[in-house]
DSSP file (Angstrom, degrees, kcal/mol; ACC not computed):
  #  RESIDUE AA STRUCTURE BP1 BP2  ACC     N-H-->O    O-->H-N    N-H-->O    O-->H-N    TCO  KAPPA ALPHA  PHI   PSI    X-CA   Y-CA   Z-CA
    1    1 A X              0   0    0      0, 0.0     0, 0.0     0, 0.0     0, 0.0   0.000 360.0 360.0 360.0 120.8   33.0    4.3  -30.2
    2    2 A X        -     0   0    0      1,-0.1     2,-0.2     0, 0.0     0, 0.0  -0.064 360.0-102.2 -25.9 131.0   30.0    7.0  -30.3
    3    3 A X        -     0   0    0      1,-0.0     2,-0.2     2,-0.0    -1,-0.1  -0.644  30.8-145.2 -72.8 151.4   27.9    7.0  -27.0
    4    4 A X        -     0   0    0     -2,-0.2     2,-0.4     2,-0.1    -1,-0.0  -0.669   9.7-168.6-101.5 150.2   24.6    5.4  -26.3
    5    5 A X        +     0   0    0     -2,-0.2     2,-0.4     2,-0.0    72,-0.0  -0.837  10.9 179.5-149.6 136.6   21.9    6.3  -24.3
    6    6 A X        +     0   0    0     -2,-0.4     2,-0.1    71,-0.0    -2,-0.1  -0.984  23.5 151.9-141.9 138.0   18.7    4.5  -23.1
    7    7 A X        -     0   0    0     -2,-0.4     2,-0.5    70,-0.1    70,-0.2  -0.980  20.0-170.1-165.1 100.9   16.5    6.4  -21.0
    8    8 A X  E     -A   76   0A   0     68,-0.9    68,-2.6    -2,-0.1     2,-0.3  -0.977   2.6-168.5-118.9 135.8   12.4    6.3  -20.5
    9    9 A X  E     +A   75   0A   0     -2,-0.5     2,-0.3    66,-0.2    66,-0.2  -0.983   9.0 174.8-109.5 139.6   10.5    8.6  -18.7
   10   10 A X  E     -A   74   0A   0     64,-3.7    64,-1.7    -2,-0.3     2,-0.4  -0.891  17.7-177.2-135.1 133.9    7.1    7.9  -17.9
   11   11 A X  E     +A   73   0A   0     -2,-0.3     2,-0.2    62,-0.3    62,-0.2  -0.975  44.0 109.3-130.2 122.5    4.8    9.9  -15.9
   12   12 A X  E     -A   72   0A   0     60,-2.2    60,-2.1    -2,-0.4     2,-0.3  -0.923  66.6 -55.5-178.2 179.3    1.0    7.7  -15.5
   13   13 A X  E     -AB  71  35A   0     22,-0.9    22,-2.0    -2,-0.2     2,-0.4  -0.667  48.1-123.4 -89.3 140.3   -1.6    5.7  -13.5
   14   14 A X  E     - B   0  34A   0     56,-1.0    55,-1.4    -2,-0.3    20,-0.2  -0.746  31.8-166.2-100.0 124.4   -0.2    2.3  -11.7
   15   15 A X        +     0   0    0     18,-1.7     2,-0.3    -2,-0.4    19,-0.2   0.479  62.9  39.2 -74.1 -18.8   -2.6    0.0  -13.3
   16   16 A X  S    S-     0   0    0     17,-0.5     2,-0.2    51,-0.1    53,-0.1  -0.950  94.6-100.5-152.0 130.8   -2.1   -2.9  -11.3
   17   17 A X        -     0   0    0     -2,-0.3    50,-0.1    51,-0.1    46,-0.0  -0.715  63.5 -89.7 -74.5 141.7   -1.6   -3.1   -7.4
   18   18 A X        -     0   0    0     48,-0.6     2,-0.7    -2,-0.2    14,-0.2   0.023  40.5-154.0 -25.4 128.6    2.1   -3.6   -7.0
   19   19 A X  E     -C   31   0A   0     12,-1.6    12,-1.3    -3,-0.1     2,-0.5  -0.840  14.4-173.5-125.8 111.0    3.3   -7.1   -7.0
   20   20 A X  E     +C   30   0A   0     -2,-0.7     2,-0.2    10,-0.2    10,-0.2  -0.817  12.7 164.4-131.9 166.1    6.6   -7.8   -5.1
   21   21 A X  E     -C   29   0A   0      8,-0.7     8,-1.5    -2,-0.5     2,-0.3  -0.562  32.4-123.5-133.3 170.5    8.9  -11.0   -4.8
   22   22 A X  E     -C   28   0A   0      6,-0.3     6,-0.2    -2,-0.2     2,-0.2  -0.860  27.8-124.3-128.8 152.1   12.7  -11.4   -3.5
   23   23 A X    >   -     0   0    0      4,-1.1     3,-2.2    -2,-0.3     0, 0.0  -0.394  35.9-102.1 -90.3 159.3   15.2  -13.1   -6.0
   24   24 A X  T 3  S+     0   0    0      1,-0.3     0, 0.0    -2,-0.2     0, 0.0   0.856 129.6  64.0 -66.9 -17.2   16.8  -16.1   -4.4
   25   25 A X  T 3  S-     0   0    0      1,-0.1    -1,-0.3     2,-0.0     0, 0.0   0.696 123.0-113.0 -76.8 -17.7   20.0  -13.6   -3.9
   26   26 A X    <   +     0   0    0     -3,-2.2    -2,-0.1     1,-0.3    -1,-0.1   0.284  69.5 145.8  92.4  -2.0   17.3  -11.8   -1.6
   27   27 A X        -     0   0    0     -5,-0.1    -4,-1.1     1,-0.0    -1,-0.3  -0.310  50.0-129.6 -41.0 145.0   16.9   -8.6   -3.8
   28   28 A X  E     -C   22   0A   0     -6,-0.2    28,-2.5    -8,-0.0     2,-0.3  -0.975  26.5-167.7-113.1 145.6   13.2   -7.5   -3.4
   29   29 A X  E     -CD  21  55A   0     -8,-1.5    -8,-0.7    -2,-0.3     2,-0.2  -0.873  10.5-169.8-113.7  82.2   11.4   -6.9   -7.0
   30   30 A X  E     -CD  20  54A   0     24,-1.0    24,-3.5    -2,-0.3     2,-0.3  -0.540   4.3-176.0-112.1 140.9    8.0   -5.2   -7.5
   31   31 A X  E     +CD  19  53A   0    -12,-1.3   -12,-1.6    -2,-0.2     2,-0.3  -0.979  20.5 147.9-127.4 125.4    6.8   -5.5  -11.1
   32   32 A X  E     - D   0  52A   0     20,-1.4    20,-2.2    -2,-0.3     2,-0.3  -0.973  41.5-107.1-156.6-176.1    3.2   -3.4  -11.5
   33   33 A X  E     - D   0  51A   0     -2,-0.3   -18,-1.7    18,-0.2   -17,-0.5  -0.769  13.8-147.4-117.9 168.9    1.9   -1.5  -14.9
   34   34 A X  E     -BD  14  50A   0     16,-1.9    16,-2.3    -2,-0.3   -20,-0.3  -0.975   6.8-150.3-146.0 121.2    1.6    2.0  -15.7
   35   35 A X  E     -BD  13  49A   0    -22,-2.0   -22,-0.9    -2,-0.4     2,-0.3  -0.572  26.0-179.3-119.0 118.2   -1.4    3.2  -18.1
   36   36 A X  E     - D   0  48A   0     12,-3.4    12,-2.1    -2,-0.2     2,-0.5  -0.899  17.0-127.7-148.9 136.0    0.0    6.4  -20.1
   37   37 A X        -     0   0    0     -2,-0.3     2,-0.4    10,-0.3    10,-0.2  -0.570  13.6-160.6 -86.8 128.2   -2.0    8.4  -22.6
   38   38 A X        -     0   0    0     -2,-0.5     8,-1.1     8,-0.4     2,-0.4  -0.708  13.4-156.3 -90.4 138.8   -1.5    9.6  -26.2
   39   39 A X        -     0   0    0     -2,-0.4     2,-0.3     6,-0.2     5,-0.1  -0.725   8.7-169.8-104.0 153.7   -3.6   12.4  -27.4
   40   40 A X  B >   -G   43   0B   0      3,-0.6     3,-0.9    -2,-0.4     2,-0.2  -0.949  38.3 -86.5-143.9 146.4   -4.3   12.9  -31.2
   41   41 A X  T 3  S-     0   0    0     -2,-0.3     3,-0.0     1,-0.3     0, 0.0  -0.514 106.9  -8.2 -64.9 140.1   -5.9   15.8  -32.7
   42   42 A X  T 3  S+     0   0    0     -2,-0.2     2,-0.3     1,-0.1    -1,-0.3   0.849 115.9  91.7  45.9  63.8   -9.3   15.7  -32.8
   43   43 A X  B <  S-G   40   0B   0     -3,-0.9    -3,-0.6     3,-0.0     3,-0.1  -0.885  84.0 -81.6 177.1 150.4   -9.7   11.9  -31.5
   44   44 A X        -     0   0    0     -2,-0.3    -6,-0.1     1,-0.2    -3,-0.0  -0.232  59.2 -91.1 -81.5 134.0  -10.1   10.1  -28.0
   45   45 A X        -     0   0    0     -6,-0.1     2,-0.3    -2,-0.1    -6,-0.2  -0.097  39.2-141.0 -35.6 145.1   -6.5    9.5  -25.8
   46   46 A X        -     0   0    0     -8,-1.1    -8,-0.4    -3,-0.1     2,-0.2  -0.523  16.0-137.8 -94.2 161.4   -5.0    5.8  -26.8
   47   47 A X        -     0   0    0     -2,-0.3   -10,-0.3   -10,-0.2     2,-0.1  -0.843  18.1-167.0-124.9 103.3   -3.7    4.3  -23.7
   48   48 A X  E     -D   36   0A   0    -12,-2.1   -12,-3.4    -2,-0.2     2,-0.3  -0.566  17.8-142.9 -78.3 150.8    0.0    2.4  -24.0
   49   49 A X  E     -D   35   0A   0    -14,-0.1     2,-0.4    -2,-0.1   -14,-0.3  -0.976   9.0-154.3-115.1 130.8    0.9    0.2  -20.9
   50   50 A X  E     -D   34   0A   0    -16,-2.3   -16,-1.9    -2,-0.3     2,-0.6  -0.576  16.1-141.0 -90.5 130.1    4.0   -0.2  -19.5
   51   51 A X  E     -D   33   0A   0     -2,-0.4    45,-1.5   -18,-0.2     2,-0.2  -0.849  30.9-169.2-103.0 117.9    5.4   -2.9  -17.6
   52   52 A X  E     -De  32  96A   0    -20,-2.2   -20,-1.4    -2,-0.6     2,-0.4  -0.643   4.8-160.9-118.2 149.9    7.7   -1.0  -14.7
   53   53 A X  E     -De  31  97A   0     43,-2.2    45,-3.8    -2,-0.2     2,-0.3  -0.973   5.8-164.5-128.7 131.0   10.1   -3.0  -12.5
   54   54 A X  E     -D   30   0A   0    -24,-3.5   -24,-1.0    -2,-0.4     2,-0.5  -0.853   8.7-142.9-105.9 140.5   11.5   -1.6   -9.1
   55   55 A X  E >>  -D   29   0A   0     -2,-0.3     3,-2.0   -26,-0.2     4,-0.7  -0.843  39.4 -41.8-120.4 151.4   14.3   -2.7   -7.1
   56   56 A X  H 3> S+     0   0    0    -28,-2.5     4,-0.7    -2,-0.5    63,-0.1  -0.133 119.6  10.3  58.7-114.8   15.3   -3.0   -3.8
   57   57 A X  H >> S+     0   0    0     61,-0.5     4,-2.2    -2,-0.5     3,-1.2   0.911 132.3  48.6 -75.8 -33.0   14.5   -0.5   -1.5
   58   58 A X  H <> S+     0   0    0     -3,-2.0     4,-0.9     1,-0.3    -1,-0.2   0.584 101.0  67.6 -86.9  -0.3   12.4    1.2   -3.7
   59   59 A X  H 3X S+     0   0    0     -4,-0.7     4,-1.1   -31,-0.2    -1,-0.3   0.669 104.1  40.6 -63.5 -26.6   10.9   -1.8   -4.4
   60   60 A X  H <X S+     0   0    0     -3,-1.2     4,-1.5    -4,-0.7     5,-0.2   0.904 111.5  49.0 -83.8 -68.6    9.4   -2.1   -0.7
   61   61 A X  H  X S+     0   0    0     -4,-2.2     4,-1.7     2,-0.2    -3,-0.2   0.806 119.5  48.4 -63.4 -18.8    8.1    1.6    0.2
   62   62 A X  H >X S+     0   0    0     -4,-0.9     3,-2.1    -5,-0.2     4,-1.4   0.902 115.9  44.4 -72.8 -70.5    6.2    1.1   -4.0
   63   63 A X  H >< S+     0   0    0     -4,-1.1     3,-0.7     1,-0.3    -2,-0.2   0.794 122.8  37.1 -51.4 -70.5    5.0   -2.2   -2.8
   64   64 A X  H 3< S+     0   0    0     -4,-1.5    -1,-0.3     1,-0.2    -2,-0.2   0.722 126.8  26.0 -24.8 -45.7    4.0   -0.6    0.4
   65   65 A X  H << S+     0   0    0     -3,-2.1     2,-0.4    -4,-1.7    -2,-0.2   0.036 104.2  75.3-142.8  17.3    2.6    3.0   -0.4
   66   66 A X    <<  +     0   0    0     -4,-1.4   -48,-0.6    -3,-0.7     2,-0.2  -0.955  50.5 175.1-130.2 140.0    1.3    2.8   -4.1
   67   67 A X    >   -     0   0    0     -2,-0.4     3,-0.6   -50,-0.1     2,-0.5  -0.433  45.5 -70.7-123.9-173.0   -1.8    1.2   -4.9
   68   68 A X  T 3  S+     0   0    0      1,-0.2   -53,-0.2    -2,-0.2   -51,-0.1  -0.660 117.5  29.6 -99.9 138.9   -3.4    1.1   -8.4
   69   69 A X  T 3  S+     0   0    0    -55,-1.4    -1,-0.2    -2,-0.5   -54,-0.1  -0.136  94.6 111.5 127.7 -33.8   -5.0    4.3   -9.9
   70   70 A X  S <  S-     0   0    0     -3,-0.6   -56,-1.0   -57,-0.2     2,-0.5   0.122  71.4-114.9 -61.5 151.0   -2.3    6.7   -7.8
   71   71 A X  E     -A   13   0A   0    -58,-0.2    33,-0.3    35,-0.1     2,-0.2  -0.864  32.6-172.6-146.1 159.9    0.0    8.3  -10.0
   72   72 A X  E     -A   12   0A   0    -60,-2.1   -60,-2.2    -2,-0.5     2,-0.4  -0.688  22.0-143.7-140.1 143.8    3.3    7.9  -10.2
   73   73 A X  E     -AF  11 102A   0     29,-1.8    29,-1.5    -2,-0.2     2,-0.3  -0.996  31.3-171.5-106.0 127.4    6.6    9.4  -12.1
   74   74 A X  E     -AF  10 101A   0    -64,-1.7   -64,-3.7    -2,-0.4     2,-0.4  -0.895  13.1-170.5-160.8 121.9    9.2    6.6  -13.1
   75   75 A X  E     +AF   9 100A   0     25,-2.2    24,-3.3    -2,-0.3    25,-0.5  -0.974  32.1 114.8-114.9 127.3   12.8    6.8  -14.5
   76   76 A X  E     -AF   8  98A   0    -68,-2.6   -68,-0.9    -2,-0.4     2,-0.3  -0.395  56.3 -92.6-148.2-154.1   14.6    3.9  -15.8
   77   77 A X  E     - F   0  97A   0     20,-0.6    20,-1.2   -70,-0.2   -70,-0.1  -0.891  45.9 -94.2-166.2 144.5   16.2    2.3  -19.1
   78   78 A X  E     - F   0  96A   0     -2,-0.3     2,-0.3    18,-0.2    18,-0.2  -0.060  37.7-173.0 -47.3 145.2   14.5    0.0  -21.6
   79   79 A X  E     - F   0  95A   0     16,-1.3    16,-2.0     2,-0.0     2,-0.4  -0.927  10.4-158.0-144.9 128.3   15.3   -3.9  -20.8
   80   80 A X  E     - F   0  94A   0     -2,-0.3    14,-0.3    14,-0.2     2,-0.2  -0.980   7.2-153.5-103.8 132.1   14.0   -6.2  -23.5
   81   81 A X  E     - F   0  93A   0     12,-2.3    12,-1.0    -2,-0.4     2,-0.3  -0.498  12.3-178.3 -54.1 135.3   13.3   -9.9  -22.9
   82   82 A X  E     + F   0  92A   0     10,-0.2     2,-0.3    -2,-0.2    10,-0.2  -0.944  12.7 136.8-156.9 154.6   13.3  -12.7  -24.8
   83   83 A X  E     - F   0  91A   0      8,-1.4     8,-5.0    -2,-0.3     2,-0.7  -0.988  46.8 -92.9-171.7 176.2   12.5  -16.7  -24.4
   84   84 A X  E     - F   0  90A   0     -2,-0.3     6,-0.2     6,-0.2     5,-0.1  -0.861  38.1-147.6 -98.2 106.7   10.9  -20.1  -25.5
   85   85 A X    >   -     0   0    0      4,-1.9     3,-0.6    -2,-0.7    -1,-0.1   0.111  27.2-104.8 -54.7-162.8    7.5  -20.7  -24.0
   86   86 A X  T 3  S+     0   0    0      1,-0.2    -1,-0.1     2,-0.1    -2,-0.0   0.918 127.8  57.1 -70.3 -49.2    6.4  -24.4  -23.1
   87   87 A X  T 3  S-     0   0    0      1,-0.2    -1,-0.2    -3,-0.0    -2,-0.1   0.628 129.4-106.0 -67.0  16.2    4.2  -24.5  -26.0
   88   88 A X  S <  S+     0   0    0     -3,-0.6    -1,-0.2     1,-0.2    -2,-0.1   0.529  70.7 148.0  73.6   8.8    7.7  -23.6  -28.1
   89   89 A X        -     0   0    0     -5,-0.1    -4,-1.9     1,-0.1     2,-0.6  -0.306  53.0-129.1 -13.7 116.2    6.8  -20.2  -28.7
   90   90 A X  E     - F   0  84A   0     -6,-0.2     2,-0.3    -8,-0.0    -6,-0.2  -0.902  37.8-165.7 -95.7 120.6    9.5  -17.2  -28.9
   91   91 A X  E     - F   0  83A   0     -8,-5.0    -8,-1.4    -2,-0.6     2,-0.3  -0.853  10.4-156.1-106.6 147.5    8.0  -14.6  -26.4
   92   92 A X  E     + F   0  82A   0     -2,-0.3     2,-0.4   -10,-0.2   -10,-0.2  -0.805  15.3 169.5-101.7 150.8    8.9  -11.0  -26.0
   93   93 A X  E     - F   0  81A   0    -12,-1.0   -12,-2.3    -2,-0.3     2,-0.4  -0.937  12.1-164.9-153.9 132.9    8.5   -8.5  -22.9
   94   94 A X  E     - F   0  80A   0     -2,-0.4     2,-0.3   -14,-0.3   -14,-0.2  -0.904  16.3-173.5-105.2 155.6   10.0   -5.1  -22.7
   95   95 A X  E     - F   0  79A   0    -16,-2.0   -16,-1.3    -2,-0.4     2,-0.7  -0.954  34.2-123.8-135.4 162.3   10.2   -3.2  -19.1
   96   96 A X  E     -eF  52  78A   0    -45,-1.5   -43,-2.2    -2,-0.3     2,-0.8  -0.834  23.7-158.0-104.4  95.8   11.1   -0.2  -17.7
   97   97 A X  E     -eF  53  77A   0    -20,-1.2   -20,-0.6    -2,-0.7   -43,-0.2  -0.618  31.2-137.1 -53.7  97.1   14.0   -1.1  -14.9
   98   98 A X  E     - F   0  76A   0    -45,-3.8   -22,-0.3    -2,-0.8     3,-0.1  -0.086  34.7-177.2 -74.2 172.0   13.5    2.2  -12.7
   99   99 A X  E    S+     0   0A   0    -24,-3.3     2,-0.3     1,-0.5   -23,-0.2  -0.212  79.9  19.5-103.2  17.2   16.4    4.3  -11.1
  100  100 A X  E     - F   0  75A   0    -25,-0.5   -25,-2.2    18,-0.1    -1,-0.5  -0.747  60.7-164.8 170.6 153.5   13.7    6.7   -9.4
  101  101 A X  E     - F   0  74A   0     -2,-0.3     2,-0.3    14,-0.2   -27,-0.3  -0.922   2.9-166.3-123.1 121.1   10.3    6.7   -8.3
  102  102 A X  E     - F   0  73A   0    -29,-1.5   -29,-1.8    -2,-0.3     2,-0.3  -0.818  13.2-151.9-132.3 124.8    7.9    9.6   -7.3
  103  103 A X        +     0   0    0     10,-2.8   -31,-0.1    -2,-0.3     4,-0.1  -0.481  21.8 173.1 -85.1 148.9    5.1    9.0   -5.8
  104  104 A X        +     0   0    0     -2,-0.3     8,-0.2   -33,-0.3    -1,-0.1   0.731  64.0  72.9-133.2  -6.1    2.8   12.1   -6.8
  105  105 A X  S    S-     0   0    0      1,-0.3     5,-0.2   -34,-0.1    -1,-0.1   0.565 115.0-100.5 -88.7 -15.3   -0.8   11.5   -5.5
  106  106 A X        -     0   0    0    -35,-0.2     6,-0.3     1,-0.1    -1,-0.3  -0.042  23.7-100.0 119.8 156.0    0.7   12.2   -2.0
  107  107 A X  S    S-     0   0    0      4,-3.0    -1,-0.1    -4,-0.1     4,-0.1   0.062  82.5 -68.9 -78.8  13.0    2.0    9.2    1.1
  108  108 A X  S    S+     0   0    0      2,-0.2    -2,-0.1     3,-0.2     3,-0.1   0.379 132.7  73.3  96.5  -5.2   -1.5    9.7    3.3
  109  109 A X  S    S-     0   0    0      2,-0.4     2,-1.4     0, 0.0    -3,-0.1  -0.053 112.6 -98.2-126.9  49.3   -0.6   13.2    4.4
  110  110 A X  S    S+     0   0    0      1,-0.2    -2,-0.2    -5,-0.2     0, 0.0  -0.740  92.2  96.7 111.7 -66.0   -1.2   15.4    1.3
  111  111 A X        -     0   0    0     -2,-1.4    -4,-3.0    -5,-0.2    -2,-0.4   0.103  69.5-120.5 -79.6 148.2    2.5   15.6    0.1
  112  112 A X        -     0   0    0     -6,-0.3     2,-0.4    -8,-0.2    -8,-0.1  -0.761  27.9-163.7 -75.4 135.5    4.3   13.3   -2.7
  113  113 A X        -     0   0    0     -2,-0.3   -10,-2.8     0, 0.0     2,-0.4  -0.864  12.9-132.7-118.5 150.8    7.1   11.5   -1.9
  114  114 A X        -     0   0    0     -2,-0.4   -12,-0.2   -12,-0.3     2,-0.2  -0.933  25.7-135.8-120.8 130.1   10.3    9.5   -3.8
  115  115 A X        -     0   0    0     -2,-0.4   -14,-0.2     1,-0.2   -57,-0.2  -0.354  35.0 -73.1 -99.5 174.1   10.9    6.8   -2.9
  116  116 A X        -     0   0    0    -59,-0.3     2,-0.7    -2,-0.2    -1,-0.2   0.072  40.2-126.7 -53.3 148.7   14.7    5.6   -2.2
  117  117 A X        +     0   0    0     -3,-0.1    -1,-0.1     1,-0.1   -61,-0.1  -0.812  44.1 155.3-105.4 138.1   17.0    4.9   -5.2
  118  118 A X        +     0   0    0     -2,-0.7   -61,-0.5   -63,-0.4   -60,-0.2  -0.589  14.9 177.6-141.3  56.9   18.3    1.6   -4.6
  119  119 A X    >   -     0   0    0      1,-0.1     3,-0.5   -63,-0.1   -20,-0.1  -0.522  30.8-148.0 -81.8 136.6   19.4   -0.1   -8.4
  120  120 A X  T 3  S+     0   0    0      1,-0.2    -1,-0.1     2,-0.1   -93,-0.0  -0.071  96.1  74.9 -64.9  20.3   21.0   -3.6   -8.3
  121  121 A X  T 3         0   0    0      1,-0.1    -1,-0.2     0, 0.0    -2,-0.0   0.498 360.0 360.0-123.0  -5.3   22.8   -1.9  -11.4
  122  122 A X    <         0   0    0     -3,-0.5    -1,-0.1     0, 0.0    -2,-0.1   0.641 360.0 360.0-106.5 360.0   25.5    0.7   -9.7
C-alpha cells in the first residue's frame, strides 16, 4: 500500500487567549485559534482561521506564555470531526493536533521559545 501523509504547517496570530482543560484521563488540552493570511494579486489579504489543539506539556507552557495577537509557528496533522448536534444537526470541525509549537514573539525576555513536544500520539 502507497504511503500517506498529513502534515499542516501554519505560521499566524493566536486569535483567541488560550483555553485549556484536562481530559478525565488527566491529559491537559489547550484549544485556541490562529488567524493566517492569503494574499491575492492586487486585492486586500483574506484571513482563514484555524482551530489548533496542543497537548500535554505543550499544552501548559501555550496556556501559560501565549496570549492572543503573539505569534506563533504550529506543526501538526489534520483531524476532522464529525457529530449530531441537539437540534439533530450533522456538524463538522477540522483541527490542527500540534506536534511542535514555537513561540516567536519572544517568552518576556526578547527571545522565542518551543515549547515541549509532548503528543498523546507516540
Amino acid at each position: 500500500m502507497a504511503r500517506t501523509i498529513n502534515k499542516v504547517t501554519l505560521l499566524g496570530r493566536v486569535g483567541t487567549d488560550p483555553e485549556m482543560q484536562y481530559t478525565p484521563g488527566g491529559a491537559a488540552v489547550t484549544k485556541l485559534r490562529l488567524a493566517t493570511d492569503r494574499y491575492r494579486r492586487d486585492a486586500e489579504p483574506e484571513t482563514d482561521w484555524h482551530n489548533v489543539v496542543v497537548w500535554n506539556g505543550s499544552a501548559e507552557a501555550v496556556n501559560q506564555y501565549v496570549q492572543k495577537g503573539q505569534r506563533i509557528y504550529v506543526e501538526g496533522r489534520l483531524v476532522h470531526n464529525t457529530w449530531e448536534g441537539d437540534d439533530g444537526q450533522r456538524r463538522h470541525r477540522t483541527e490542527v493536533h500540534t506536534n511542535e509549537v514555537v513561540f516567536l514573539d519572544g517568552n518576556g525576555n526578547g527571545h522565542g521559545a518551543q515549547a515541549p513536544d509532548a503528543s498523546p500520539f507516540e
